[in-house]
C-alpha positions, 0 to 999 in steps of 0.5 A: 853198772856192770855189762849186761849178762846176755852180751856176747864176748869176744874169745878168750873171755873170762867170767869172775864174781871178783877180779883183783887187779895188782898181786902186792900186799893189798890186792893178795889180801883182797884176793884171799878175802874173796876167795873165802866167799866164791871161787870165781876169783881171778887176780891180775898181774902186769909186773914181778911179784913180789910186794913194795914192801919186800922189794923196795920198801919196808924190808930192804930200807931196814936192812940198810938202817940195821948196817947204818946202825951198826956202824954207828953204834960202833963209832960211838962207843966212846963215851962207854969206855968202849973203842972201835975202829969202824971200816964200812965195806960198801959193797959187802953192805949192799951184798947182804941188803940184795940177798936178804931183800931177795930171800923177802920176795922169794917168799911172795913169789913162791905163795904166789906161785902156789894159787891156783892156775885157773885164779892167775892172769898175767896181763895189764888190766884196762876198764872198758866198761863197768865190770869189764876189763881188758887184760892185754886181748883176754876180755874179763867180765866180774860182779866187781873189781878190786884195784890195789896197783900199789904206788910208785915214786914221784919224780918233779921234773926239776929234776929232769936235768939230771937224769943221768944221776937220779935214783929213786928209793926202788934204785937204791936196794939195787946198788952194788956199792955206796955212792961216795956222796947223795943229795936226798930231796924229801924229808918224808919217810923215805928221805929221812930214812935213807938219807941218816943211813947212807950218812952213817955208812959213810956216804956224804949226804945233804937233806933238802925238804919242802915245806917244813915236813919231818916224817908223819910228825904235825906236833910242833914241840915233837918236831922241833925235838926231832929236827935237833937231833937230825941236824946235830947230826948230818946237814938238814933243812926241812924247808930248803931254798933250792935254787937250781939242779944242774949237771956237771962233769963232776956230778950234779950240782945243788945250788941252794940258800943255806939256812944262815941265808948264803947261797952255796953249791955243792956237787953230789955222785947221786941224787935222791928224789924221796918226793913222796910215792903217788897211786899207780893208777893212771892208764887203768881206764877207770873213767870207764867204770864210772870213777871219776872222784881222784884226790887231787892232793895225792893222786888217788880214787877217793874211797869211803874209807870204811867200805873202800868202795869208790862212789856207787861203783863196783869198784874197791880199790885199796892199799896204796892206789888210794893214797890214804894210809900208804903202810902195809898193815893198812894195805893188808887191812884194807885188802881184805875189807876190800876183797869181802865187799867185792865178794859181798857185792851189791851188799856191801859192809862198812868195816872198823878200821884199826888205830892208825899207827906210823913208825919211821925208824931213823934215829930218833924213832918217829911214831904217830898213833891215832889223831895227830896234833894238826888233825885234833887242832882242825877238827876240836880245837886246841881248847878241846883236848889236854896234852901231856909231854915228856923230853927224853934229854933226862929220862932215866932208861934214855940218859944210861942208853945214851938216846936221851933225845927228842920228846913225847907228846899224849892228847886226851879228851878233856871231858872223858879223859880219853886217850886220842893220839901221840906223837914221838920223836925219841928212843923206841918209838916202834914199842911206845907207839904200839902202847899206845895204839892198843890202849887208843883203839881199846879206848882207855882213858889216860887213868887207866892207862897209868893204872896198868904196870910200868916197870923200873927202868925202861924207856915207857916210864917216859911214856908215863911221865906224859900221861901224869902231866895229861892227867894232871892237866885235865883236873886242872882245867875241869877244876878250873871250869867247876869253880867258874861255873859255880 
């Protein structure tokens, strides 16, 4: 498995318990997690420091939502008794999202910088035998390796015309000022995202998704209440028929079916590609190390999801090079499991792994906790488990906000009443659903959960609403079964 001992070495050679390939959030947590074990620890860079979220993702993605929000709540005072003329300045709002974002990374750069000099190695990492890398000539031989190279944006080559236009969500954090009008492709995350804040700073925008996708959401009542409140607001078709991308001396040009069946084309500045982020682990060699297993459907090394180790090899690869949860708190908790394992190796320890927990912070939030609708359909059957809903068109705290819109709905398990998962489209989705991630990784039942204070009014009073109606249901249900078995 690893190159034996008594082979000789070409100088300059390194010799590590732990190599962890990708300096990001996961392979910084991996790299502190093994370093508590050995200090024959050295991490691998090729690019800039600074972590996806700090440089491209969370962090700058928010700083443009908040100027977004800020206009908006601006030009919909109205109905308050509240007027504002409302003048958004392009280039001022990119100024403060470049700055802020950069101040993020300053603060990865500089703890990066602080390691130790003898644990750093520049260079590109490539396999050229179990345990045993090449990093551009200095040959590196360790007990185990960590791969965590992150992720990068997925581009369909339909999109090949119109190169010239096309920006990725790394591109947009760069710009000095607002294009005038984007075509966003992608009703993921990402798009979603970008695509309402541009549209709210003033930018023309059009969505275009594939295959129904709205964010993370599954729930087919939680996703219907999240698609109306998107298209009341900007134009959105989360299935759309697009019929070719083309440029022209105008810009690009979209021809695509509308939903009411007409075929139209419009003509963008930019285009948005959100097609999703696929594992950057192509040209790292890891046949050589014995990993052969790859996801076909996201393109990452297929892991036991508990020890995150990649077959029988001596290799853990975590974070967003395995495609699995591509969030930071997973890539955190999944580099530390990773690090201590490769520290640990041979003797490796499965780890327990916290309630998944999604956010995306358009407007209405979206959140998804524990086992989302489609999965408990797949693997229980609808029979299996309750629901409890609530639609926040009339929920108290929501109507005096002016954010009564979308829904929530809680799934419990119909024997024991536990809570298995949720979904939310609606306002303050990022508190609700840390609610009910704790109460779900604490395993509380939705008695319990309606046990605990509910305070008057707030926007969680709605999040009781469904767990009265969960509740409810289940004793009907087991109420109904008693009788039939009597």
């Amino acid at each position: 498995m690893i190159a034996p001992l008594e082979t000789k070495l070409p100088h300059p050679h390194r010799e590590v318990d732990v190599a962890v390939i990708g300096a990001g959030t996961a392979g910084l947590a991996a790299y502190r997690a093994a370093v508590a074990h050995t200090p024959r620890v050295v991490l691998v860079e090729a690019g800039p420091h600074g972590t996806t979220c700090a440089r491209v993702g969370c962090m700058p993605s928010k700083l443009l939502i908040a100027a977004a929000e800020a206009a908006h709540e601006a030009r919909e005072a109205g109905p308050f008794g509240v007027h504002a003329d409302v003048r958004v300045d392009g280039r001022a709002v990119m100024d403060r999202v470049r700055r802020e974002r950069d101040r993020f990374v300053g603060f990865v750069v500089d703890g990066v910088e602080r390691l130790p000099e003898e644990h750093m190695l520049r260079g590109r990492a490539t396999f050229l035998a179990p345990g045993l890398l090449d990093v551009d000539g200095t040959i590196v031989r360790a007990r185990a390796v960590v791969v965590a190279t992150g992720s990068e944006p997925f581009v369909p080559p339909v999109f090949d015309a119109v190169r010239d236009r096309l920006v990725v969500n790394d591109h947009v954090f760069a710009w000095h000022d607002l294009p005038r009008s984007v075509a966003v492709f992608g009703g993921g995350v990402i798009g979603i995202e970008i695509g309402q804040a541009l549209h709210r700073l003033g930018v023309r925008v059009r969505l275009f998704g594939r295959g129904g996708a709205i964010g993370p959401l599954t729930d087919p009542v939680v996703r219907a209440a999240a698609l109306r409140a998107l298209q009341a607001e900007l134009p959105f078709d989360p299935d759309a028929a697009v019929l070719s991308v083309a440029n022209s001396p105008d810009g690009a040009q979209i021809t695509f079916r509308g939903e009411d069946g007409e075929i139209r084309v419009e003509t963008f500045e930019a285009v948005l590609v959100a097609a999703g982020r696929r594992p950057r682990v192509r040209g790292l060699g890891l046949e050589n190390a014995g990993v052969y297993e790859v996801d076909a459907k996201t393109g990452g090394v297929r892991v036991d999801p508990l020890t995150l180790r990649a077959g029988q090899t001596n290799v853990f690869v975590a974070g967003d090079a395995n495609g699995d949860l591509p969030v930071l708190h997973e890539a955190a908790d999944e580099g530390r499991i990773a690090g201590e394992n490769a520290a640990r190796f041979p003797e490796v320890q499965p780890a327990k792994r916290r309630t998944p927990l999604g956010v995306v912070f358009s407007d209405p939030q979206l959140a998804v906790v524990g086992e989302r609708w489609a999965e408990l359909v797949a693997s229980r059957g609808e029979d299996a488990f309750v629901t409890g809903a609530v639609d926040f068109a009339d929920q108290g705290r929501s109507r005096v906000m002016r954010k009564n819109r979308g829904a929530l709905r809680v799934y419990a398990d119909k024997v024991e009443g536990r809570l298995l998962g949720a979904e939310m489209a609606g306002p303050r989705a990022e508190n609700v659903g840390h609610l009910l991630a704790w109460a779900h990784q604490q395993g509380l039942t939705i008695e319990q959960m309606l046990g605990m204070p509910f305070y008057h009014p707030v926007v969680e009073e709605g999040l009781r609403t469904a767990l009265r109606e969960a509740h409810a249901s289940r004793a009907s249900q087991n109420g109904a079964a008693r009788e039939r078995a009597a």
